[in-house]
C-alpha positions in Angstrom: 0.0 0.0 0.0 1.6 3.2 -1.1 -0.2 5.6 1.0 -2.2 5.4 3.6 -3.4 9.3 3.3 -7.7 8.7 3.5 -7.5 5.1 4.0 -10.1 4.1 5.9 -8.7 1.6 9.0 -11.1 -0.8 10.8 -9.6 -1.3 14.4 -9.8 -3.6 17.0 -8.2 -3.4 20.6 -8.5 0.4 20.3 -8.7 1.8 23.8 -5.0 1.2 25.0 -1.7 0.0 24.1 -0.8 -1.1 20.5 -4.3 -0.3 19.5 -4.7 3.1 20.7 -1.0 4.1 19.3 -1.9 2.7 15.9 -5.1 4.8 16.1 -3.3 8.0 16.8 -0.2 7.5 14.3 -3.4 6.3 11.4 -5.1 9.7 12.3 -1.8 11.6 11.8 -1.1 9.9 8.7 -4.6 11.5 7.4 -6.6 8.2 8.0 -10.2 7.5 8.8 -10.8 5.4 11.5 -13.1 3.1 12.7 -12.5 2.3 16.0 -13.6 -1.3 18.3 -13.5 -2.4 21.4 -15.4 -3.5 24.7 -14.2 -0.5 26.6 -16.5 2.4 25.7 -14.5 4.9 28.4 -11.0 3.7 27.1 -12.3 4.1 23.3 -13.8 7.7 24.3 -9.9 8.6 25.7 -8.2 7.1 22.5 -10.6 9.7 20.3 -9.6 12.2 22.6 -6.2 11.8 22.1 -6.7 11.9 18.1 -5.3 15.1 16.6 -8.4 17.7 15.7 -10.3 16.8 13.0 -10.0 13.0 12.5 -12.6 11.7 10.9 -13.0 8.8 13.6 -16.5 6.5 14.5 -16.4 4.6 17.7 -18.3 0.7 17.5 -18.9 -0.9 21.3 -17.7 -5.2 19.4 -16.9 -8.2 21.6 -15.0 -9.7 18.8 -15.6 -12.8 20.1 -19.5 -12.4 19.0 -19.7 -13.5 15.3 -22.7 -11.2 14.8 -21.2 -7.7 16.5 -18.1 -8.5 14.4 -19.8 -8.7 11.2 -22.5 -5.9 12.1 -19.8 -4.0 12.7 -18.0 -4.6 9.3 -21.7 -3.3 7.8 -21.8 -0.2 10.4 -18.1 0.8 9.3 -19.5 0.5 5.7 -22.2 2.5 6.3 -20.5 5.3 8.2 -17.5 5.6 5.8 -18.5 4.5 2.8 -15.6 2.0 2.6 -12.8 0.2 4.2 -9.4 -0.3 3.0 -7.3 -1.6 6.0 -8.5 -3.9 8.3 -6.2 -4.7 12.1 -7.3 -7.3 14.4 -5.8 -6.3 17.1 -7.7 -7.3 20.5 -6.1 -10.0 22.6 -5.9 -11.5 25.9 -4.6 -14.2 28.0 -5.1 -17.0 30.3 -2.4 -17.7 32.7 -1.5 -21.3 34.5 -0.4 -24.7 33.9 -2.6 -26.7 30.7 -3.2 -29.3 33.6 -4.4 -26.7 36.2 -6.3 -24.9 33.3 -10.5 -25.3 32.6 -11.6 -25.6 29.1 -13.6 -22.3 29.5 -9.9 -20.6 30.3 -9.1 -22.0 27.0 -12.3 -20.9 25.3 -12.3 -17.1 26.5 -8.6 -17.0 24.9 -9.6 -18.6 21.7 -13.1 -16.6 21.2 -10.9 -13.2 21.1 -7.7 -14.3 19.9 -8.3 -16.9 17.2 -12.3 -16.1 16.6 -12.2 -12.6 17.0 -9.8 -12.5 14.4 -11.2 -15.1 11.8 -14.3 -12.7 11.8 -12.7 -9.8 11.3 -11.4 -10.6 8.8 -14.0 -12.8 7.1 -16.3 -10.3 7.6 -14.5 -7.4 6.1 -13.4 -9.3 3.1 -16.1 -8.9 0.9 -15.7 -5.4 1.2 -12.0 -5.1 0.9 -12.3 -7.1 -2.4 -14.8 -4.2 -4.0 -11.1 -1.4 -3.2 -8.5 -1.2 -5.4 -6.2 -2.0 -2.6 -6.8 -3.7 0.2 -5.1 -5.2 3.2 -5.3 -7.4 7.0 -3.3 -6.8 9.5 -3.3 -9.8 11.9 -1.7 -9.4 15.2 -0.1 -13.3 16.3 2.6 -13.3 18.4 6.4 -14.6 19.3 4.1 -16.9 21.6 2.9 -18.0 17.8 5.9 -19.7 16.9 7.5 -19.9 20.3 5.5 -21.0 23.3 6.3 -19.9 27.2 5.2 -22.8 30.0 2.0 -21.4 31.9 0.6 -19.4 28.8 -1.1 -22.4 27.0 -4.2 -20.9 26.1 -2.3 -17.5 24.3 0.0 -19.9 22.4 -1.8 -22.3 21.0 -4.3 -19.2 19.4 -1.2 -17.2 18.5 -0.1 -20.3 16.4 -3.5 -20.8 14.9 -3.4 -17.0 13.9 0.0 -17.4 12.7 -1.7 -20.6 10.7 -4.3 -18.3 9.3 -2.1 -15.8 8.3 0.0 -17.7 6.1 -3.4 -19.9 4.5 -4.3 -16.6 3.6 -1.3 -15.1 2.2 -1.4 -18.4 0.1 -5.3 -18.5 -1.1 -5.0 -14.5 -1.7 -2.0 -14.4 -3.5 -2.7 -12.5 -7.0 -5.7 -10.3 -5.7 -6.1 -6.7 -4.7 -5.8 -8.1 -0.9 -2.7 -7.9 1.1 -2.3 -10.0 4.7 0.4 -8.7 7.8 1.0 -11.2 10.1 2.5 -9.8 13.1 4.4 -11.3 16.0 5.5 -8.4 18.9 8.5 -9.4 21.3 7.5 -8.2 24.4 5.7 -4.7 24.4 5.2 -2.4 27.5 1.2 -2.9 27.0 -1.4 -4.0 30.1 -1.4 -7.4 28.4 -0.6 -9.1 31.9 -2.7 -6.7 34.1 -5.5 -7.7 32.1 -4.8 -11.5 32.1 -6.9 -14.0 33.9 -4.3 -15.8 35.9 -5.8 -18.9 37.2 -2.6 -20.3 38.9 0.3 -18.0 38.8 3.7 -19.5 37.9 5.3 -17.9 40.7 3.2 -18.0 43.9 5.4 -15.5 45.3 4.4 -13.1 42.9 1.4 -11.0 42.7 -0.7 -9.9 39.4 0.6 -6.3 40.1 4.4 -7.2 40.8 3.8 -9.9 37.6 2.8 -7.0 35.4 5.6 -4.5 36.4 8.5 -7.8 36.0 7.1 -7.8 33.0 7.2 -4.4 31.7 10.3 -4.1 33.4 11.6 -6.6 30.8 9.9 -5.7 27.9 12.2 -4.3 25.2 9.6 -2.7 22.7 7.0 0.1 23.8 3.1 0.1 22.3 3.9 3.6 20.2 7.4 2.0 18.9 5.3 -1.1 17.9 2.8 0.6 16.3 5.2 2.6 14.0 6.8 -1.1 13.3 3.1 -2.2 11.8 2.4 0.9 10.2 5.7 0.5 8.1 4.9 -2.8 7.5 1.3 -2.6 5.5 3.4 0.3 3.8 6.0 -1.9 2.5 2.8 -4.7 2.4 5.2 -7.3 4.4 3.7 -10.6 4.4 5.6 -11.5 7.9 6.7 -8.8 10.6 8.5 -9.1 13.4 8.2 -6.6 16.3 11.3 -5.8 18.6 15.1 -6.8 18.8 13.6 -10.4 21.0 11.6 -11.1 19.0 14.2 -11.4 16.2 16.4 -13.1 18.2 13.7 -15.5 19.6 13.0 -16.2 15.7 16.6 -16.6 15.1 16.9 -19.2 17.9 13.9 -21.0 17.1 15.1 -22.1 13.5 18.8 -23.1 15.2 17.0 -25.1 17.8 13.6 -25.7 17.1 13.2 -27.8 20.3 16.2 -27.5 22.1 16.2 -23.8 22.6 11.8 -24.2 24.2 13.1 -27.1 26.5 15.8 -24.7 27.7 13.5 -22.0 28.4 10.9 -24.1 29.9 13.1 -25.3 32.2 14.6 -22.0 33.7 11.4 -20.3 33.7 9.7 -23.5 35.7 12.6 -23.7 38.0 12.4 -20.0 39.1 
């Protein structure tokens, strides 16, 4: 995509961290936006933080609702008259051990994660198809192609977005339709705050201290990450990488597709 001056961007996850930084650096780019999420105060703070005049809607979706997801895709339609870029952002996560975990742990990942991003962008396609340009951005993970122990739930739908991604990057190839799949290192977002943990890895840990070990660590912020994105459905990357880990996580993972995990697993389990 050459430009993304009046594009009009359908977004998910847009009332804090990655999705509320791609919504301000899309509006300074000249974008339209179209902005989802569950949060109506944190969506009402992200417009508020838009630079004057941005031509910006605000939809209350639980992506993980097939019919708000593709009533959405008809409001967006309706209010804009189009849509040319479509980021399925929204995520969260299920912490604790797979043998510890309840299928319903698994199922609240896998309805936002995985579902919430097969209908958005199953819903948005027939539209895209009817631009002259059109593209997906699909947020996986590092967790998509390398799993941490108690985080079960968030990397098994990472991989299956992953999976997506590159089924449709193959069944797409040759049309007007472009597909980003994107796997962030760690980025200083409330990703962990936010997290259901049903059995903490560290019992002498709690969610808050959790959450600042983990931004502590973190090497890529939500506003450096969103730049990364932007500059990726610019150069229409089929694969992008987010942050200097998750580089050298990917390196790793091809040297020791196994060997480098079991290493891992173990000194994370033994801390």
């Amino acid at each position: 995509m050459k430009t993304l001056h009046d594009k009009v961007v359908a977004l998910t996850g847009a009332s804090s961290g990655i999705g509320r930084c791609l919504a301000q650096q899309l509006a300074a780019r000249g974008c339209r936006l179209a902005l989802a999420d569950v949060d109506e105060a944190g969506l009402s703070e992200t417009v508020a933080s838009l630079p004057p005049g941005t031509q910006v809607t605000i939809h209350l979706v639980d992506v993980a609702k097939k019919e708000q997801v593709y009533q959405w895709a008809e409001d967006v339609v309706a209010a804009h008259g189009r849509v040319d870029v479509v980021i399925n952002n929204a995520g969260v996560a299920s912490q604790g051990m797979i043998e510890d975990l309840d299928y319903d742990d698994f199922n609240w990942v896998f309805d936002i994660v995985f579902y919430g991003v097969l209908y958005g962008t199953k819903a948005f396609l027939p539209y895209l198809r009817q631009r002259p340009e059109g593209h997906v951005v699909n947020i996986s993970s590092v967790n998509g192609f390398f799993p941490f122990p108690s985080n079960g739930p968030y990397n098994c739908a990472k991989h299956a977005v992953k999976a997506l991604n590159q089924t449709l990057i193959q069944e797409l190839r040759g049309t007007n339709i472009h597909i980003t799949s994107v796997h962030p290192g760690g980025i200083k977002t409330n990703i962990v705050r936010n997290s259901r943990i049903i059995k903490p890895l560290s019992p002498k840990l709690s969610k808050e201290q959790a959450a600042a070990r983990f931004e502590k660590i973190a090497g890529t912020t939500a506003e450096k990450a969103a730049s990364i994105i932007i500059s990726g459905i610019l150069n229409n990357k089929q694969r992008l990488l987010v942050g200097k880990d998750a580089y050298l996580l990917d390196a790793l993972t091809r040297v020791f597709p196994q060997g480098f995990s079991n290493l891992v697993g173990r000194v994370m389990l033994r801390e």
